[in-house]
C-alpha positions as CSV (number, residue, x, y, z in Angstrom):
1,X,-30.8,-14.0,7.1
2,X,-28.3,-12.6,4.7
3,X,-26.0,-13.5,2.1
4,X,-22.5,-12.5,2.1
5,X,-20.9,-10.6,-0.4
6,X,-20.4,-11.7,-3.8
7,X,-18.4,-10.7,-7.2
8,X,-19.5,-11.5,-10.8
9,X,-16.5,-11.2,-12.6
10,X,-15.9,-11.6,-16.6
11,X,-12.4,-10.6,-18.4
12,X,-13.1,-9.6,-21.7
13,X,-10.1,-8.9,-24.2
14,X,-10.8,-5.9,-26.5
15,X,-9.4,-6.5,-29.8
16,X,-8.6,-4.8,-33.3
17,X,-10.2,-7.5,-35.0
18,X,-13.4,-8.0,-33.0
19,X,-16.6,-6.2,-34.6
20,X,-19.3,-4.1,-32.7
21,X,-21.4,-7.6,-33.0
22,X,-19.0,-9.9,-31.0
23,X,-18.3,-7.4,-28.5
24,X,-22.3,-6.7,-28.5
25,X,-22.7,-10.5,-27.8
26,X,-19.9,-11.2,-24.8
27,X,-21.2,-8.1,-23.1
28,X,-25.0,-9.6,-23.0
29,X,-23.3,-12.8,-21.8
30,X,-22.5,-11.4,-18.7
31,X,-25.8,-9.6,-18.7
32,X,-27.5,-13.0,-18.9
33,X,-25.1,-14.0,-16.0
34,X,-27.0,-11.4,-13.8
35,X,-30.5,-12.2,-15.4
36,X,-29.5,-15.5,-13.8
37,X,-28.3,-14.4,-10.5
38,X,-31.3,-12.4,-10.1
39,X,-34.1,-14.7,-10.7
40,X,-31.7,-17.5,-8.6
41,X,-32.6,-15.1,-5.5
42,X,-35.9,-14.5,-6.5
43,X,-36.8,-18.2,-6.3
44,X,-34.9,-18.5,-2.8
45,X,-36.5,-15.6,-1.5
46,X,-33.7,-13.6,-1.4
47,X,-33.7,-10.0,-2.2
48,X,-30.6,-8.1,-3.3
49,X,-29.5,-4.3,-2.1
50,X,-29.4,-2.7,-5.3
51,X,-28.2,0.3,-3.2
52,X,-24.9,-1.4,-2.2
53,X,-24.3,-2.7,-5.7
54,X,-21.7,-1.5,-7.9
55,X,-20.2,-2.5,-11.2
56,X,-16.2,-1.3,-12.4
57,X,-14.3,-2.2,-15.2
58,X,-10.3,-2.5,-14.5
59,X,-8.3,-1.3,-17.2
60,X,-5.1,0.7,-18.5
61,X,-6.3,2.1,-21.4
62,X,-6.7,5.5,-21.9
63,X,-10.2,4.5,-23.8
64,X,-12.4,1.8,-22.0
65,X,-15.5,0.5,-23.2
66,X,-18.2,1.1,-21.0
67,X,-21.0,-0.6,-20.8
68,X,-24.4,0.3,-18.8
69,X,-25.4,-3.1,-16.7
70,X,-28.7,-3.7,-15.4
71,X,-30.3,-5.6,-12.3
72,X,-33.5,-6.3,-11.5
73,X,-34.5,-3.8,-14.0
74,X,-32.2,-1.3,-12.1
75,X,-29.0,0.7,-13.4
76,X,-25.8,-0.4,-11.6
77,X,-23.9,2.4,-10.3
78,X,-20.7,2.6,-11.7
79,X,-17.5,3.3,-9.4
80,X,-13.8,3.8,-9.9
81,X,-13.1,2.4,-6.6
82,X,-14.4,0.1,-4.3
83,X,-13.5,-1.7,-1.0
84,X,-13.4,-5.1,-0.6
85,X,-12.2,-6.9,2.3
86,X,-10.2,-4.1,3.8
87,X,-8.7,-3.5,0.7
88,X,-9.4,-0.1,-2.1
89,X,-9.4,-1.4,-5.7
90,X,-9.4,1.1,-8.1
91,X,-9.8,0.5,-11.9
92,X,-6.2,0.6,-12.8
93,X,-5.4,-1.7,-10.2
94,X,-2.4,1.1,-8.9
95,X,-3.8,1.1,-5.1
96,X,-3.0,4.8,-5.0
97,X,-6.4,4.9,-2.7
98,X,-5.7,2.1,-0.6
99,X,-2.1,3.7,-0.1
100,X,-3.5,7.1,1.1
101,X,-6.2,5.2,2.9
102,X,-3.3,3.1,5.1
103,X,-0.9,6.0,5.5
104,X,-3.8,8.4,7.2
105,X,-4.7,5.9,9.2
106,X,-1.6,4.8,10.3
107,X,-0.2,8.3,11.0
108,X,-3.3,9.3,13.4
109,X,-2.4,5.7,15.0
110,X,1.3,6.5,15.6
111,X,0.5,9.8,17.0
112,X,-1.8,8.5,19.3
113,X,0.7,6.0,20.4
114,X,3.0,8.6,20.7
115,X,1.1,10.8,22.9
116,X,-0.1,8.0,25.4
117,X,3.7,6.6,25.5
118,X,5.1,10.3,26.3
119,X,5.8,9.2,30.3
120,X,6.6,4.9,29.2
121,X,10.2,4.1,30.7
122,X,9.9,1.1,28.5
123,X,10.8,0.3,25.2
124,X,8.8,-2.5,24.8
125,X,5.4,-1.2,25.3
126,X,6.1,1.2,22.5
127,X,7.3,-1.4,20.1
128,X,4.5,-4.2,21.4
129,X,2.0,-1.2,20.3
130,X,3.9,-0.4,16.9
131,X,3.5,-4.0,15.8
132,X,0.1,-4.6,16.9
133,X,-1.4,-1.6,15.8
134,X,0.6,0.2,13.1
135,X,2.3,-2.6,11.5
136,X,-0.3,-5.1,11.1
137,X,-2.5,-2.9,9.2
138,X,0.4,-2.0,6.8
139,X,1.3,-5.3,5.8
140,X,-2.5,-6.6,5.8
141,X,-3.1,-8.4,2.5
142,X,0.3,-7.1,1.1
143,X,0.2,-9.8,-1.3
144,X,-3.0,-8.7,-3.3
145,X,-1.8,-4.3,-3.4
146,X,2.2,-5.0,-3.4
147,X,2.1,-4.3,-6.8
148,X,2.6,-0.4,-5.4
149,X,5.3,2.2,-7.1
150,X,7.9,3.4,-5.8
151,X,6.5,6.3,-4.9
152,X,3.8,4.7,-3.1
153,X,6.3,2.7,-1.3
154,X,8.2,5.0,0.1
155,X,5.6,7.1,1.5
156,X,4.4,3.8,3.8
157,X,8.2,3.3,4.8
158,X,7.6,6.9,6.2
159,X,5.7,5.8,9.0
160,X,7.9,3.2,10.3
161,X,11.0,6.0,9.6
162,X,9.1,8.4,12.1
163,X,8.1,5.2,14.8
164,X,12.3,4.6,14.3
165,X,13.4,8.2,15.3
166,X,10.5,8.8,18.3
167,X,12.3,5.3,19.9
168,X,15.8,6.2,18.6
169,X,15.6,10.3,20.2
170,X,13.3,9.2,23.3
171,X,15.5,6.3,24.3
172,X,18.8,6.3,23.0
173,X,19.4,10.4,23.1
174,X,22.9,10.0,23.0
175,X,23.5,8.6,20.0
176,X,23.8,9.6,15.9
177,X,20.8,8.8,14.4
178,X,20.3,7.1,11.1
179,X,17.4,5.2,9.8
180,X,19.7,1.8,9.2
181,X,21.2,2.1,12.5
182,X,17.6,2.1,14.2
183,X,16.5,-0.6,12.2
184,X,19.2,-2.9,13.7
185,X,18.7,-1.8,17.0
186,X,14.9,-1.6,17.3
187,X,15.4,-5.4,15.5
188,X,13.5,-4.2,12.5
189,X,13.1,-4.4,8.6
190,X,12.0,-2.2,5.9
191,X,8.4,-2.6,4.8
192,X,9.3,-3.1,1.6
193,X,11.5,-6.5,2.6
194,X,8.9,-7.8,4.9
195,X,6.3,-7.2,1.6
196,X,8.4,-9.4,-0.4
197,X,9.2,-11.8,1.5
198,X,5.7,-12.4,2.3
199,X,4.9,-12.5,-1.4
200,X,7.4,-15.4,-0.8
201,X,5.7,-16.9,2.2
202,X,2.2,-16.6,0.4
203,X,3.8,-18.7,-2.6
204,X,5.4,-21.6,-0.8
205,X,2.4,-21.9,1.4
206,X,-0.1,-22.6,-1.9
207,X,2.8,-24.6,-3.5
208,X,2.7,-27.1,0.1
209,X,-0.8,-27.1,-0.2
210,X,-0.8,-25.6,2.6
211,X,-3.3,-23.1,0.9
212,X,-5.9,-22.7,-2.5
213,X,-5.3,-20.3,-4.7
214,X,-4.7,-22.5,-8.1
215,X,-4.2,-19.6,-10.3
216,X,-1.1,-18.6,-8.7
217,X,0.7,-21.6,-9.8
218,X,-0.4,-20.9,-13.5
219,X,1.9,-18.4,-14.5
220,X,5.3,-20.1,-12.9
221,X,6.4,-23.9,-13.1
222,X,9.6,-25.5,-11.8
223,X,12.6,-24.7,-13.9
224,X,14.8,-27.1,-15.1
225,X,17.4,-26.2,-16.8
226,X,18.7,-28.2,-19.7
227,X,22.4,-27.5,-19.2
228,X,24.5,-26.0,-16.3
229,X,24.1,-22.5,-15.8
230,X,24.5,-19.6,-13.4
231,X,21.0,-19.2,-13.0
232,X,20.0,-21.3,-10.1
233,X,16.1,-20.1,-10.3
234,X,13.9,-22.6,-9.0
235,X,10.5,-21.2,-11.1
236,X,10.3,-19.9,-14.3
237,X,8.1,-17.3,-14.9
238,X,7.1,-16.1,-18.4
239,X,7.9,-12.6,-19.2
240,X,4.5,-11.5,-20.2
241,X,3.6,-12.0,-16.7
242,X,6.0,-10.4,-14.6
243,X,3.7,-7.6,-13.0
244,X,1.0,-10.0,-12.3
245,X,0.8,-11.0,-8.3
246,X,1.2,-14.6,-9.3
247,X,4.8,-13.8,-11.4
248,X,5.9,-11.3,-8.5
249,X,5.7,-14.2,-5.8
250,X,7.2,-16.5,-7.8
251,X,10.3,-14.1,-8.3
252,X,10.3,-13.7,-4.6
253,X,10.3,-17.2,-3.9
254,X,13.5,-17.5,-6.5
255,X,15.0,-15.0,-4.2
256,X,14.2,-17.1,-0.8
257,X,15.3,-20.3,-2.6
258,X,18.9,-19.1,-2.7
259,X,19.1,-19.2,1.6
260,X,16.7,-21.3,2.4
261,X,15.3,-25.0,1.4
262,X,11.4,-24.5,0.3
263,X,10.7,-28.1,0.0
264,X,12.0,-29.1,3.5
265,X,9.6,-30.8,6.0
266,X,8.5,-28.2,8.5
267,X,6.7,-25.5,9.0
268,X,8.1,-22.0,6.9
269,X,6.7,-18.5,8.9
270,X,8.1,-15.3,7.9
271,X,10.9,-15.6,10.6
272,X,12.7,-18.5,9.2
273,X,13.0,-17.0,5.8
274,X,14.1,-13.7,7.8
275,X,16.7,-15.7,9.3
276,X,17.6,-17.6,6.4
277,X,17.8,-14.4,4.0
278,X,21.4,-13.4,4.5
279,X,21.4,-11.7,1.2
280,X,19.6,-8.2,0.7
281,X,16.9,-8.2,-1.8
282,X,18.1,-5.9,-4.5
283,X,16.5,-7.3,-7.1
284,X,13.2,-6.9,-5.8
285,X,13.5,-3.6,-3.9
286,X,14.8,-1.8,-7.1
């Protein structure tokens, strides 16, 4: 019998005004915290892999503290990245990994597709293979690595640009090509969008109920404003937390709001707020 998978996690703030003593002392709490995990499986008879353990440390700064954890009487191995549930975190929290990870796999998928579809007279086994197998893996958990750049961005929206012009030169040969005018016909959206608006989706789903994830409603409340104004927002969202997931769903869901009722009875998939965008999303695609 095993036990899944788990995290210990601890934020610790790194100040100007902390001494060597108080950051001494909230490091060995978290070392107690595994002094306590391990002797909790010791009494239940249950051993831990200290092979498949890992301890990382996400920050920005040029100058982290490290700090040399033990288990068991073990060193933890640190990493820079690790994979949790199909998804590459690295220690900056910038996904460049899992990027490069989903873009070489989903390259080698489309070529495959391509190769196997060479003789299709149909359309729609191409695209029912696209979505399936290509697309789905490129939008999986969106919500926790959409935090992307630009760069990053683009080079996903790369694959769907090259499934566009194999359907738009194999099928429609007579015809200019341009990667908008595919989109319409192939009934398609940019990856981008769909990420946003599933940041959207993600955000009205916890805010039903519909879902758990209580700290995404911490860092965005309903906004009422105290005289009439042009901003017709439906959360605020404090500025210190604009790059955090919970304050970039929140902003999408502003977006949504403006087409599409959130609070109606019924259920809300990504379709309906397709439909009910008539509005690019400039804001969020910039």
């Amino acid at each position: 019998m095993f036990r899944p998978q788990t995290a210990i996690f601890r934020c610790i703030h790194l100040r100007s005004c902390y001494t060597a003593l108080s950051l001494k002392f909230k490091l060995g709490r978290l070392v107690v915290l595994n002094l306590n995990v391990s002797d909790w499986c010791s009494a239940n008879s249950m051993s831990i892999n200290i092979n498949k353990t890992n301890v990382m440390s996400y920050s920005r700064k040029t100058n982290v503290l490290l700090y040399g954890y033990q288990l068991c009487r073990t060193a933890i191995t640190r990493t820079s990245c690790v994979k949790d549930l199909g998804v590459f975190f690295d220690s900056k929290l910038y996904f460049h990994n899992h990027v490069d990870f989903l873009y070489s796999e989903c390259i080698k998928l489309l070529g495959l597709i391509r190769s196997i579809t060479f003789r299709f007279s149909s359309l729609d086994c191409l695209y029912v293979l696209y979505l399936t197998l290509v697309r789905s893996k490129l939008e999986y958990a969106s919500v926790a690595w959409n935090s992307i750049t630009s760069t990053d961005s683009a080079k996903l929206e790369r694959i769907q640009k090259k499934f566009a012009s194999v359907c738009f030169y194999r099928y429609f040969p007579h015809s200019s090509y341009s990667y908008t005018s595919a989109l319409e016909r192939l009934r398609l959206h940019p990856l981008s969008l769909r990420r946003h608006l599933l940041d959207a989706l993600f955000f009205i789903q916890v805010y039903r109920g519909l879902k758990s994830c209580s700290s995404l409603l911490d860092n965005a409340s309903l906004r009422v404003p105290t005289c009439h104004v042009r901003d017709f927002s439906t959360f605020s969202v404090r500025p210190s937390k604009r790059h955090c997931p919970s304050s970039r769903c929140a902003l999408a869901t502003n977006v949504v709001g403006k087409d599409l009722d959130i609070f109606a009875d019924g259920a809300v998939s990504l379709n309906h707020i397709l439909q009910a965008c008539t509005e690019p999303f400039t804001v969020l695609l910039d």
